[in-house]
C-alpha angles and dihedrals in degrees: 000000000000116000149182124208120181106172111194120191115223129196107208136171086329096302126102111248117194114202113192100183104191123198109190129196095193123017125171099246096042137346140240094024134131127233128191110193113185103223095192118130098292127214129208125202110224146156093265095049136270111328137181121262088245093056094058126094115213092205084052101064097025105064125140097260091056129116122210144197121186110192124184116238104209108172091348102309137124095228103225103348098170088051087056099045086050088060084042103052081047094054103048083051087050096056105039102248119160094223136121121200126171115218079234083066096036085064094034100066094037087058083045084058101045095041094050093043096049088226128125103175127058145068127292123209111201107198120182110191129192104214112181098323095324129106114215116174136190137196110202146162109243132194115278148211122198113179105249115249091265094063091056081057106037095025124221145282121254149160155192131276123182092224143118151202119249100219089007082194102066120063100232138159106269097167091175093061098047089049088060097050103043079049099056086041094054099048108044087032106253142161096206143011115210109212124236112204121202102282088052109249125136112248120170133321124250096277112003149036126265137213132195125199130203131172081348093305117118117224116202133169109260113257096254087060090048149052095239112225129218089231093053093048076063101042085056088044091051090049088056093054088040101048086241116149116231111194113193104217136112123257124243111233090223094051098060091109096071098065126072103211159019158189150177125220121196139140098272098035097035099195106347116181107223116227093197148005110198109316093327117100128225130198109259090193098050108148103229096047090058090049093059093041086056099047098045085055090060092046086056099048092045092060084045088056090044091047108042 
């Protein structure tokens, strides 16, 4: 793997910031990005108080009866917060977890996070945990990946995987899953892997929704197949603004030559048009696909306004 690492020293506010700005070349999950990972001292919200990064164990949180929510920080705000407790609250009912949390909390921590972290960009990863009995739960930064400003033009490289959720509903850890998927991505160079269940349609990708168009009519797996993300709540409330028709039904894998064009929406990607998908090719340029990016960019900025 070839790498560049520039490390710059920063003074601020009388503490000592590192910031270790990576450019990569290759990474597992994609290849030719950027990442830019603060390695101040960094701080982590829990249920036992605020705690430093070294003292945080990533199996402890991360079990297999654990729920999750990741939420992107742009200018210091958590985009669409109430959207993500909602999933939240969702998914703790739907597994079974014996734990009560207030969207007033819920803020409150995040704001905890970003105050006491001095950032005010990045991803959080929210991770509630029953332990024998016990419920522990962290807020934390985690490493990123934003597509770089060329994929939004040129789109991006996926594939299939015959895979699928368990509980597609509940956002849980399903660390064999994700194992398989950041496997196959890693080694045929992709950004993203869509998931074929048994029947052979075409559900979600690994982590993210996707959409199909064909003729200007968006095609998107129904909500019981799918974890439904917050980006893509947006992306159907943008199709509604826009006139645009959303049918909620899974694509056939063998039909995938009859529509012009994808994407995937997630937090991290926001509304990422897909170049390929396999060896079939898909229209970057398609008009109503940069409507919706467009006006998924505008939805974002005006909670940002409200927020700020």
């Amino acid at each position: 793997m070839m790498f560049r690492d520039n490390l710059m020293f920063f003074l601020c506010a009388n503490n000592f910031f590192w910031l270790h700005r990576i450019s990569l070349i290759e990474t597992p999950f994609s290849f030719r990005v950027r990442l830019q990972v603060l390695k101040d001292m960094k701080l982590i919200v829990t249920s036992e108080g605020l705690i430093s990064a070294d003292e945080y164990s990533e199996t402890s949180s991360d079990a297999e009866n654990s729920v999750y929510e990741v939420l992107r920080v742009i200018e210091g705000v958590a985009l669409f917060a109430e959207d993500h407790y909602a999933r939240l609250t969702n998914s703790v009912r739907l597994q079974g977890l014996n734990y009560r949390l207030s969207l007033a909390e819920f803020k409150m921590h995040i704001n905890e996070l970003i105050s006491s972290n001095k950032q005010t960009i990045g991803n959080v990863k929210f991770t509630c945990s029953a332990n024998n009995g016990q419920i522990s739960w962290i807020y934390r930064f985690i490493h990123h990946r934003y597509p770089e400003p060329q994929e939004y033009i040129n789109g991006v490289c996926t594939d299939l995987l015959f895979a699928e959720r368990n509980n597609p509903n509940a956002k849980v850890v399903q660390s064999d899953l994700r194992n398989m998927a950041n496997q196959q991505m890693e080694v045929a160079n992709l950004s993203e892997v869509l998931l074929v269940n048994q029947e052979g349609k075409i559900t979600e990708g690994s982590r993210s929704n996707v959409f199909l168009i064909k003729s200007g009519t968006l095609y998107t797996a129904p909500t019981s197949m799918v974890l439904e993300g917050v980006t893509r709540q947006k992306v159907m409330q943008c199709c509604r603004k826009l006139g645009l028709q959303v049918i909620e039904q899974a694509v056939d894998v063998d039909s995938l030559a009859e529509f012009d064009a994808a994407f995937i929406s997630g937090t991290s990607p926001k509304v990422l048009p897909v170049r390929l998908i396999g060896d079939r090719k898909f229209d970057v340029d398609n008009k109503a696909m940069r409507q919706i990016m467009l006006a998924y960019n505008q939805l974002i900025q005006a909670y940002i306004r409200k927020y700020c």
